[in-house]
C-alpha positions as CSV (number, residue, x, y, z in Angstrom):
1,X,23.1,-24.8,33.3
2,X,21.8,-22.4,35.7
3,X,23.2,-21.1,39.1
4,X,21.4,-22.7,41.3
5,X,21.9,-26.5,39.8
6,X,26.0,-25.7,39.1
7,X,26.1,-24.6,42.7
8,X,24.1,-27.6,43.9
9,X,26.7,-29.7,41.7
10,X,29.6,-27.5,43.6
11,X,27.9,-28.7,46.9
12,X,27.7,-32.4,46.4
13,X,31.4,-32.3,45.7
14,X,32.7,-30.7,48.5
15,X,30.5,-32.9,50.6
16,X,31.7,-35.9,49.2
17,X,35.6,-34.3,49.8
18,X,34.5,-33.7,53.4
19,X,32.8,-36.6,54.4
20,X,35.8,-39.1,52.5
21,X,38.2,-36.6,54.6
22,X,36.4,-37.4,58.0
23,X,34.5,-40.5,58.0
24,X,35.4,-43.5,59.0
25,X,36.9,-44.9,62.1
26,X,36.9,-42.3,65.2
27,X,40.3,-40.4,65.2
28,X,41.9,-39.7,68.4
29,X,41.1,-36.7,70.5
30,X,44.7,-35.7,69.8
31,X,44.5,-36.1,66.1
32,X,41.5,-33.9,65.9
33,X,42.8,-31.2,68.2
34,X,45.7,-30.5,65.7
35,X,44.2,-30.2,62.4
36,X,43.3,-27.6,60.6
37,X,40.4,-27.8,58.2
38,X,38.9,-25.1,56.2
39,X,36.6,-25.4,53.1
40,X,35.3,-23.0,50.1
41,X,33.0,-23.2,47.7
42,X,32.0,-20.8,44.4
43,X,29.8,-21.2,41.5
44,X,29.8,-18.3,38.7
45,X,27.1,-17.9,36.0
46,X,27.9,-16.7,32.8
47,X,26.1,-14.7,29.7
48,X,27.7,-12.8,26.5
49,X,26.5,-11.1,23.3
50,X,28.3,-11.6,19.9
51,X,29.8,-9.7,18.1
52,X,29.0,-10.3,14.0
53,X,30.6,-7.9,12.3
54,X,34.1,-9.5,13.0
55,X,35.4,-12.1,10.9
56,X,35.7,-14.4,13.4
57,X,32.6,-14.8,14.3
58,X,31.2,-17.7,11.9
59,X,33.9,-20.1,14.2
60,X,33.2,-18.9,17.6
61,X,31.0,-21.8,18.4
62,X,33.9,-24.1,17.2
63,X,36.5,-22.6,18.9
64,X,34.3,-23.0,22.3
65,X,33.9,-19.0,22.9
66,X,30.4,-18.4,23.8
67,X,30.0,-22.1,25.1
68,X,30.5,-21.7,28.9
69,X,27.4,-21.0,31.0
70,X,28.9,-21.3,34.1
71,X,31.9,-22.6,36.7
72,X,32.1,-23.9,40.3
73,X,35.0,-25.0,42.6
74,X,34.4,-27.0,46.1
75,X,37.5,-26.7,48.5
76,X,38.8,-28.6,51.4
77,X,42.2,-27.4,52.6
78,X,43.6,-29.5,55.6
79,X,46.4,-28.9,57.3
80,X,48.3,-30.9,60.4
81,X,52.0,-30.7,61.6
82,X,53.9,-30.3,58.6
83,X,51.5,-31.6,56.4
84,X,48.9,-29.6,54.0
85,X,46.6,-31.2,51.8
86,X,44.2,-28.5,49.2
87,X,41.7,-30.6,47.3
88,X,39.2,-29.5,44.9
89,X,36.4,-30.2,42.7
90,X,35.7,-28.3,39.5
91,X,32.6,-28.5,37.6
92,X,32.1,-26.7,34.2
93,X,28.6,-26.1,32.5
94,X,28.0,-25.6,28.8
95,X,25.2,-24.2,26.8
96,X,24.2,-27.4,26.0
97,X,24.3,-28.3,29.2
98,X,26.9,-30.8,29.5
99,X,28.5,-30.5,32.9
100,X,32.4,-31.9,33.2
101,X,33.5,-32.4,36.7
102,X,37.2,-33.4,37.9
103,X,38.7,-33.9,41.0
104,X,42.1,-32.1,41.6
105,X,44.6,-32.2,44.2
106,X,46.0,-28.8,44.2
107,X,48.4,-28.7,46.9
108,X,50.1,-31.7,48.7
109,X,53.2,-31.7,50.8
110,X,55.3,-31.9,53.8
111,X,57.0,-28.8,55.5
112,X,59.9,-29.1,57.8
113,X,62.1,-26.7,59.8
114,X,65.7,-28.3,61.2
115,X,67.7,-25.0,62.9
116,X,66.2,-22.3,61.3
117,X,66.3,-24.1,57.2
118,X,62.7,-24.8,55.8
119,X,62.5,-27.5,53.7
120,X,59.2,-28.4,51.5
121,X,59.1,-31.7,49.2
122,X,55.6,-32.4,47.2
123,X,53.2,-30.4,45.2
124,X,53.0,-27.0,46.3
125,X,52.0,-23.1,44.5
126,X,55.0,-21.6,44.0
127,X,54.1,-17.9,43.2
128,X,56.8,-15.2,43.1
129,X,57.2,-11.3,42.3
130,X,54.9,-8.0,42.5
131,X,52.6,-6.7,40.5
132,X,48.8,-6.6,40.0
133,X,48.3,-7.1,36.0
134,X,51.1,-9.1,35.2
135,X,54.3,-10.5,37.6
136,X,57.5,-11.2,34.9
137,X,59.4,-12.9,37.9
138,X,56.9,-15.5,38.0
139,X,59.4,-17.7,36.5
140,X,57.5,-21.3,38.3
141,X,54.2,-20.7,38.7
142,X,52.9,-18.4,35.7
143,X,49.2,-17.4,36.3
144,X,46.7,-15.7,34.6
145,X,46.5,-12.1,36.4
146,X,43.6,-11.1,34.4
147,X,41.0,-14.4,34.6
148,X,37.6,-13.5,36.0
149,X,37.2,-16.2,38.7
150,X,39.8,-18.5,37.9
151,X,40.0,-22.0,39.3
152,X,42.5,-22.0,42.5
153,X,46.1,-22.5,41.3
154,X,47.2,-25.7,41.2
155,X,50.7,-26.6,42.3
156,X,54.1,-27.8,40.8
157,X,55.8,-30.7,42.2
158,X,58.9,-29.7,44.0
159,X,61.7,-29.7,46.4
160,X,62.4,-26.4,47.7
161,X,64.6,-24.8,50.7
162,X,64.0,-21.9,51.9
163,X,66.0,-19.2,54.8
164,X,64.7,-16.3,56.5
165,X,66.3,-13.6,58.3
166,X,65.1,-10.2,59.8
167,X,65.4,-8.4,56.6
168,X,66.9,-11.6,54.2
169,X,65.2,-14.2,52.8
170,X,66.7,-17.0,50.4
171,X,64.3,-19.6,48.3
172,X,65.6,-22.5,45.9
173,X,63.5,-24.5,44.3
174,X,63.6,-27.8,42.1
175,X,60.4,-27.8,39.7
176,X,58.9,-30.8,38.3
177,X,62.3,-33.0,39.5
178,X,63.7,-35.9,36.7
179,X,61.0,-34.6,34.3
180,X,63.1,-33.1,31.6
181,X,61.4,-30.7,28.9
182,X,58.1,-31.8,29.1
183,X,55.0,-31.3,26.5
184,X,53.9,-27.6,28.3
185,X,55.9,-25.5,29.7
186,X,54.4,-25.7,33.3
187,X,55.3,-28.8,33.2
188,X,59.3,-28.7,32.6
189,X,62.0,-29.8,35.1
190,X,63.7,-26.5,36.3
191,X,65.3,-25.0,38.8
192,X,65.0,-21.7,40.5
193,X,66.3,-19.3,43.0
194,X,65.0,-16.4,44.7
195,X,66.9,-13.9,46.9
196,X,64.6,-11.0,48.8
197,X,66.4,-8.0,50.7
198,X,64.9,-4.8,52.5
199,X,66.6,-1.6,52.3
200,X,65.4,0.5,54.9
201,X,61.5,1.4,52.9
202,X,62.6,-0.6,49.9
203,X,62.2,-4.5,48.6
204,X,64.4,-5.8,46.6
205,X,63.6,-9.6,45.0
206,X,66.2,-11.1,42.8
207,X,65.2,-14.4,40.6
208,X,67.3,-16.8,38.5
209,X,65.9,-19.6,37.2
210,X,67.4,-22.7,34.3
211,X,65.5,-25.6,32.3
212,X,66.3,-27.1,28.9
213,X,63.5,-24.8,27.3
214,X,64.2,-21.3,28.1
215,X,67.7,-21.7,29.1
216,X,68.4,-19.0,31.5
217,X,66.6,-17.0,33.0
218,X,67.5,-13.7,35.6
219,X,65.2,-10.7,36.8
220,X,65.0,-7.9,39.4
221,X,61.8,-6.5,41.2
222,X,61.5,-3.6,43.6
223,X,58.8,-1.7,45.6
224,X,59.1,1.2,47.8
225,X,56.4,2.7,50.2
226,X,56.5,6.7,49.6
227,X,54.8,8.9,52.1
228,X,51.6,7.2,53.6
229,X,49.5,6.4,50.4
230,X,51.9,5.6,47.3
231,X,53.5,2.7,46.7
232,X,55.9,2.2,43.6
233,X,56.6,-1.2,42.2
234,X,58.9,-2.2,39.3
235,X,59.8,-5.8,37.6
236,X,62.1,-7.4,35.0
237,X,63.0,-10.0,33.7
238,X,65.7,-11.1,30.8
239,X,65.4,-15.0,29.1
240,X,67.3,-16.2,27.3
241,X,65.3,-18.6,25.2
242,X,61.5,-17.6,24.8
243,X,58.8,-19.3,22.7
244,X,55.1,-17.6,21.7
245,X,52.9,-18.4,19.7
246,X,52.2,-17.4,15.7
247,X,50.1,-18.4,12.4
248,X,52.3,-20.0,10.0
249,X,49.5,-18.8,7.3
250,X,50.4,-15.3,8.0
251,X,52.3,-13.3,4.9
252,X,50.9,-16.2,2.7
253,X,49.0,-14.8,-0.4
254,X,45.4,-15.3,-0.7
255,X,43.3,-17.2,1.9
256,X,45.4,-20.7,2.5
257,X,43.6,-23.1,3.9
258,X,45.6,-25.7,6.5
259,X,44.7,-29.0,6.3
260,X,46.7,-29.3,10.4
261,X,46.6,-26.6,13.2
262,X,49.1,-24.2,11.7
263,X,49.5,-22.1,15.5
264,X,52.9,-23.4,16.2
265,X,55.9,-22.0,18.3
266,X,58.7,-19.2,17.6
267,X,61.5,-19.0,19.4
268,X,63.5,-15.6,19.9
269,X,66.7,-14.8,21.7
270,X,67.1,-12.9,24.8
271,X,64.2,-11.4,25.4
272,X,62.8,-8.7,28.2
273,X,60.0,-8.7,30.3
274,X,59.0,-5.7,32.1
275,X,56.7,-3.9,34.3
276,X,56.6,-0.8,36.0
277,X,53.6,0.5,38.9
278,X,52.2,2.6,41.1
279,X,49.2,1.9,44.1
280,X,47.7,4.9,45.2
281,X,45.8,5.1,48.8
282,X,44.5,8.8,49.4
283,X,41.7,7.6,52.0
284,X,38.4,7.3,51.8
285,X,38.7,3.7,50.8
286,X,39.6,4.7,47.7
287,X,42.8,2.7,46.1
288,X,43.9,3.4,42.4
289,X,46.2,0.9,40.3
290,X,48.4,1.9,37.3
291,X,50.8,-0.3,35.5
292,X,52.4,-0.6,32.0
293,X,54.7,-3.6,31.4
294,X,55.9,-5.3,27.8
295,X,54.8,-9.0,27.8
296,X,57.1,-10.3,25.2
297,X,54.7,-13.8,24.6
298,X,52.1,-11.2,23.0
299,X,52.1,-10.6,19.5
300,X,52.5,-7.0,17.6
301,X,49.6,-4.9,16.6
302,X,51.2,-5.5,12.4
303,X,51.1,-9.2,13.3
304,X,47.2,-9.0,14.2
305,X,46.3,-6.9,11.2
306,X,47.6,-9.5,9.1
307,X,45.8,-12.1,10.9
308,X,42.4,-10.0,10.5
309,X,43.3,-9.6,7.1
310,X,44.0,-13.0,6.1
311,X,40.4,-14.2,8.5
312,X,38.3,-11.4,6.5
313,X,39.3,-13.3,3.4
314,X,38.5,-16.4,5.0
315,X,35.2,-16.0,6.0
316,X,34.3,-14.4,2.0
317,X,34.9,-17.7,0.6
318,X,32.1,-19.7,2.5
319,X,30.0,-20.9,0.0
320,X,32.0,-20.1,-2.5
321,X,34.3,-22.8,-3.1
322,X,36.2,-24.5,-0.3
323,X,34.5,-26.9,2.2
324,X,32.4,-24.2,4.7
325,X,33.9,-26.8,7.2
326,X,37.6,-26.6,6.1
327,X,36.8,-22.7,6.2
328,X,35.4,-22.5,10.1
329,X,38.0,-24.6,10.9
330,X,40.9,-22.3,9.5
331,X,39.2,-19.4,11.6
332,X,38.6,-21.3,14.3
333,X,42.3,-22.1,14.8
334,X,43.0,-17.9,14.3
335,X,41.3,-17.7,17.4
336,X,43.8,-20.0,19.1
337,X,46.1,-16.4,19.3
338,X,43.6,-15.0,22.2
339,X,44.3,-18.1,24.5
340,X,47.0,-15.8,26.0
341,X,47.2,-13.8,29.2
342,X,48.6,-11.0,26.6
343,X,47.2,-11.4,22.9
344,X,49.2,-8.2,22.8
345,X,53.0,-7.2,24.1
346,X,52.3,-3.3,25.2
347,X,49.7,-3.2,27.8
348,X,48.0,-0.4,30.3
349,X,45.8,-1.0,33.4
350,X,43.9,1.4,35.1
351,X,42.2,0.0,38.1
352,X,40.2,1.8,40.9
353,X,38.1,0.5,43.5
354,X,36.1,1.7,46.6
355,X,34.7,0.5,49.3
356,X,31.4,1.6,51.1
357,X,30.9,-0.3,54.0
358,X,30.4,-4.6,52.9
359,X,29.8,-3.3,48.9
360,X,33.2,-2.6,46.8
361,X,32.7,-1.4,43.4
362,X,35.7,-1.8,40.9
363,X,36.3,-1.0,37.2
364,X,39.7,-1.4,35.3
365,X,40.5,-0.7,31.9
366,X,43.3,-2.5,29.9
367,X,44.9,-0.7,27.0
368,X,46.9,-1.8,24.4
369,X,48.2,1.3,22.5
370,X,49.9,-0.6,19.5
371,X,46.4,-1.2,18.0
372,X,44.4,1.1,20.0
373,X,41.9,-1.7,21.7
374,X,40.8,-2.0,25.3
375,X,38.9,-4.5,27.7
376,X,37.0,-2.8,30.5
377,X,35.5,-4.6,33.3
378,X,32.8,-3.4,36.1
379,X,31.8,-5.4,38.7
380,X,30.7,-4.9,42.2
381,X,30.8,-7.0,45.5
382,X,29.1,-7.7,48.5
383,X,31.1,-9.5,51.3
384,X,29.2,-10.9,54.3
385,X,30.6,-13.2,56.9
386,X,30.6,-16.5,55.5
387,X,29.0,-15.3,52.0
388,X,30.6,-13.1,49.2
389,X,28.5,-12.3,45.6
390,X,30.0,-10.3,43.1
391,X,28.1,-9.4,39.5
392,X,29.8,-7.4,36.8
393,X,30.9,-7.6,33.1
394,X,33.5,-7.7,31.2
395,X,33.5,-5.3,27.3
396,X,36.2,-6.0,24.5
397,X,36.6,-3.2,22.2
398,X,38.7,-0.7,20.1
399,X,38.8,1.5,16.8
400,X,38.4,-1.1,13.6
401,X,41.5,-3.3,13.3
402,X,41.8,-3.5,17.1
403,X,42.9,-7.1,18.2
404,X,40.1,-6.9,21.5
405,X,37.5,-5.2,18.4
406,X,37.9,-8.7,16.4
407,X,37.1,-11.0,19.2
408,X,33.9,-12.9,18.9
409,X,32.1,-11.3,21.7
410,X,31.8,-8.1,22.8
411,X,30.9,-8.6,26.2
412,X,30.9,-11.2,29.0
413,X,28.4,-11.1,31.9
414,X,29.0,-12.9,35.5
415,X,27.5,-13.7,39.2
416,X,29.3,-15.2,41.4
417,X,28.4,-16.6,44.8
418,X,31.4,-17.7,47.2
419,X,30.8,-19.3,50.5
420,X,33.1,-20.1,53.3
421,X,31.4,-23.0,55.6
């Protein structure tokens, strides 16, 4: 699929959002004069180079890595009174160029202020905390920090209050009401509560939150402007209940086959998230960004050694005994393990950017010093008025036994056009 058709797909959609949004029967003068309409649209196009030398690499094509050619998102946010409406449609191109498109309703609710209380009921993004890389008092709406164009964020059915004072602010929020635990964890019926302070140059945020799967959950975040061009920023968070995922295969000897998707769930007891980061400013349009934090739903560098391991001695046996398919489909569910923000738990960012006049070049490098890997990412954008088009790629690497070294590719390649009608 190339640009210029998933673009032209992107464009029929938010057409068709538009024209459903406005046609029809002539509103009043009134009703037009208080709403708010804005739209987007972005299409991205997408190359990568293998990588054959890892083990994975028979099953890439099964598990779906390699397969996208390309995404694109049309927009239409509305807005009137105390009502917000964000709509989208997302299209998705493959290699062999299928092209899935949905319809999603990202946002949708009512506001409403009675003496100085803000009250919200519907579907709303609910995202909380600091950070750049990674935000472990994002206890509602967990995101992906380190996507390359991701979809917009869609929102969590809720009921939420919220107070705000000259320095205080105070936010509680019912997730996903009557729901219960549901099948993903997004999805669970919760409840959460969010306290914000300023001292003087320093924010403070405070975060509890409860559902049936993580039990409790209670953090502390805090940044503080120093001088004119530092800023220092620090998160954590304690659960008492956490879930990641693992290869029940792992540890086994030989090369077992599964016969049923053996990534399941481990729970773990009172476990800490952390983060800690600084954003540097010295002029020149020049602005650094360094943080380290422990992301406790990654796995450890011993865990992915033995998952190497046991797909090395996978990938010997085709054609030599067991089915070839039972064999790509045992490596193919190994791969399941990178479908995390964090394969790993210990991670370092470096990112720098710079701006010369509508171009902004920016690279940033993410470490992982239990095994030694890295994934460094260049790209450089243009931003005109109504028009923004960014290219760049994305390189996975490391010494040998590196988690980001295994992975199927070794590099991703991306344009992306984004236009604001």
């Amino acid at each position: 699929m190339t640009l210029s058709r998933l673009h032209a797909a992107a464009a029929a959609g938010w057409l068709a959002t538009a024209v459903t949004a406005r046609a029809s029967d002539a509103p009043p003068a009134g009703f037009l004069a208080s709403l708010d309409a804005t739209a987007r649209i972005w299409a991205m196009a997408e190359a990568s180079s293998s990588r054959g030398a890892t083990p994975y690499a028979p099953a890439a094509a099964r598990a779906g890595i390699g397969a996208e050619r390309g995404r694109g998102e049309a927009g239409l946010r509305l807005h009137m009174g105390g009502l917000t409406a964000d709509v989208s449609v997302r299209s998705v191109a493959s290699a062999d160029q299928t092209l899935q498109t949905k319809g999603v309703a990202n946002e949708l609710y009512d506001d409403l202020d009675v003496e100085g209380q803000h009250f919200t009921i519907g579907k709303r993004i609910t995202s909380w905390d600091i950070g750049f890389g990674f935000r472990p008092l994002d206890v509602v709406q967990q995101e992906d920090r380190r996507a390359v164009h991701p979809f917009t964020l869609e929102g969590i059915p809720c009921l939420a209050w919220e107070w705000a004072g000259a320095e205080t602010a105070l936010s509680l929020v019912y997730a996903n009401p009557l729901r219960g635990r549901a099948a993903a964890a997004h999805d669970d019926e919760s409840g959460a509560l969010r306290l914000y302070q300023r001292f003087g140059g320093l924010d403070v945020h405070l975060v509890s939150r409860y559902s049936r799967r993580t039990e409790l959950e209670a953090g502390v975040a805090g940044a503080i402007v120093v001088g004119d061009a530092l800023e220092v920023h620090a998160s954590g968070r304690w659960q008492r209940r956490a879930e990641r995922l693992v290869d029940a295969r792992l540890g086994a000897a030989g090369a077992p086959l599964a016969t049923s998707d053996p990534i399941g769930v481990r729970v773990s007891r009172d476990v800490v998230a952390a983060l800690v980061g600084i954003n540097l400013s010295p002029g020149w349009d020049l602005n650094l960004i360094a943080e380290g934090w422990i992301d406790p739903a990654g796995s450890a560098a011993a865990e992915w050694t033995a998952a190497e391991e046991l797909a090395d001695r996978q990938r010997a046996s085709l054609g030599h005994g067991p089915p070839d398919g039972a064999v790509l489909g045992n490596l193919a569910w190994g791969l399941r393990l990178y479908d995390r923000s964090d394969p790993l738990r210990e991670n370092l960012l470096l990112h720098l950017s710079r701006k010369f006049g509508r171009f902004e070049p920016t690279l940033d490098v993410l470490f992982t010093p239990e095994d030694r890997g890295w994934v460094a990412t260049g790209a450089v954008a243009w931003q005109g008025e109504q028009v923004r088009l960014d290219a760049g790629a994305r390189v996975f690497g490391g010494v040998p036994g590196a988690a980001y070294r295994a992975f199927p590719q070794s590099a991703v390649y991306f344009l992306a056009v984004q236009v604001y009608p």
